[in-house]
C-alpha positions as CSV (number, residue, x, y, z in Angstrom):
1,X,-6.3,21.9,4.6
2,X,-7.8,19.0,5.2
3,X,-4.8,16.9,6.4
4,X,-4.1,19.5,8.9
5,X,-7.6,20.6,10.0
6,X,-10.0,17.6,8.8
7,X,-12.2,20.0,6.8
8,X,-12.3,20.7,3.1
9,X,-14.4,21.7,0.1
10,X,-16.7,18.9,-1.6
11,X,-17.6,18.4,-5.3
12,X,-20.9,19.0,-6.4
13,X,-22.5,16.7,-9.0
14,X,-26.4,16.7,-10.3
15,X,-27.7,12.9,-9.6
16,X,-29.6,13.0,-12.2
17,X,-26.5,12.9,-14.9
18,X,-23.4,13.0,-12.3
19,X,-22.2,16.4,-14.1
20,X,-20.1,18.6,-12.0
21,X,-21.8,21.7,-11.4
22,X,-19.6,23.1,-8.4
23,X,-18.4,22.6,-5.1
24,X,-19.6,23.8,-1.4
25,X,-17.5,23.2,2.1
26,X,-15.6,25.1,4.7
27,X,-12.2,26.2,5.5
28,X,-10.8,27.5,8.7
29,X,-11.6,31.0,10.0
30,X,-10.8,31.2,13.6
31,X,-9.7,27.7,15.0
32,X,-9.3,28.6,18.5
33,X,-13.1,29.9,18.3
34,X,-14.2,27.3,16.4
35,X,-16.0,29.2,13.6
36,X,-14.8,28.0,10.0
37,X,-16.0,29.8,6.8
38,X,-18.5,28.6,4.7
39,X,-18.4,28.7,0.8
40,X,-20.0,26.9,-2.1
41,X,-19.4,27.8,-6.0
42,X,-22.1,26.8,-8.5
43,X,-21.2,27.1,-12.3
44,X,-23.7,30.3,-13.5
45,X,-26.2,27.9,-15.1
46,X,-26.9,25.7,-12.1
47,X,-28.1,29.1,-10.1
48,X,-31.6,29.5,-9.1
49,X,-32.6,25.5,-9.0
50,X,-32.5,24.9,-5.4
51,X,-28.8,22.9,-5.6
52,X,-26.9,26.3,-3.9
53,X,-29.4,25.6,-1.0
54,X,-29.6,21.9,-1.0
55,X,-25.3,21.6,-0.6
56,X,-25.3,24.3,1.7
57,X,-27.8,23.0,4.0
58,X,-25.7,19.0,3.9
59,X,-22.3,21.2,5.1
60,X,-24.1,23.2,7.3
61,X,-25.3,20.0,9.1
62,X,-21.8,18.5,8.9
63,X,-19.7,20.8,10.3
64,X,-22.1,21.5,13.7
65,X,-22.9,17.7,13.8
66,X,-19.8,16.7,13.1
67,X,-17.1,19.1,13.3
68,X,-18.7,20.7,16.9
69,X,-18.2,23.7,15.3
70,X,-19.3,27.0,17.3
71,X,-20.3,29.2,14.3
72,X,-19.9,29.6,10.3
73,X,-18.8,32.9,8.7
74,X,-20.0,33.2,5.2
75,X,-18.5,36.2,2.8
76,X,-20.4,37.1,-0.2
77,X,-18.5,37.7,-3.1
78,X,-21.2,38.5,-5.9
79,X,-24.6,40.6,-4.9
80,X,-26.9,37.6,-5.1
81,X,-30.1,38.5,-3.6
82,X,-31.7,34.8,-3.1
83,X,-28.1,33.7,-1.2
84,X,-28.0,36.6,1.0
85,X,-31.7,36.2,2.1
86,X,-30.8,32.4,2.6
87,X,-27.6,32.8,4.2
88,X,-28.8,35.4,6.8
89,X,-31.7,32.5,7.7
C-alpha cells in the first residue's frame, strides 16, 4: 500500500513508556477523487484517555496537509459513542 500509493497505517506508542497500544492511518478509498479512508485501532485498555483522538487528529492533518487529499471516509466498526461524536466533528 504504501509503495504504490505513499500512504499507510502508523504505530501507536504511549511516550511515556514507548508501549504499543495501536495504530491509526489511511488507506485508499477512491484515488481518482482523492478521498482515502481513515482508521485507527487502540488495544481495549487504552480507550477513553484521549490517545484515539490525539492520533487521529496528527493523520487527519497529514493526509490534507500533506497528501492534498479531498476528503476522509471513516467506517465504524464497533458502536462507540465518544468516536462517533468525534468523527462526525
Amino acid at each position: 500500500m504504501y509503495r504504490q500509493h505513499n500512504i499507510q497505517y502508523w504505530p501507536v506508542f504511549l511516550l511515556q513508556t514507548n508501549e504499543h497500544v495501536g495504530c491509526c492511518g489511511v488507506r485508499p478509498y477512491n484515488i481518482q477523487g482523492k478521498t482515502l479512508e481513515f482508521g485507527i485501532h487502540l488495544k481495549r485498555a487504552y480507550w477513553g484517555r484521549g490517545i484515539a483522538q490525539e492520533a487521529s487528529q496528527a493523520v487527519i492533518d497529514y493526509s490534507f496537509t500533506n497528501l492534498e487529499v479531498n476528503s476522509l471516509f471513516a467506517g465504524i466498526i464497533l458502536k462507540i459513542e465518544t468516536l462517533q461524536n468525534y468523527l462526525i466533528n
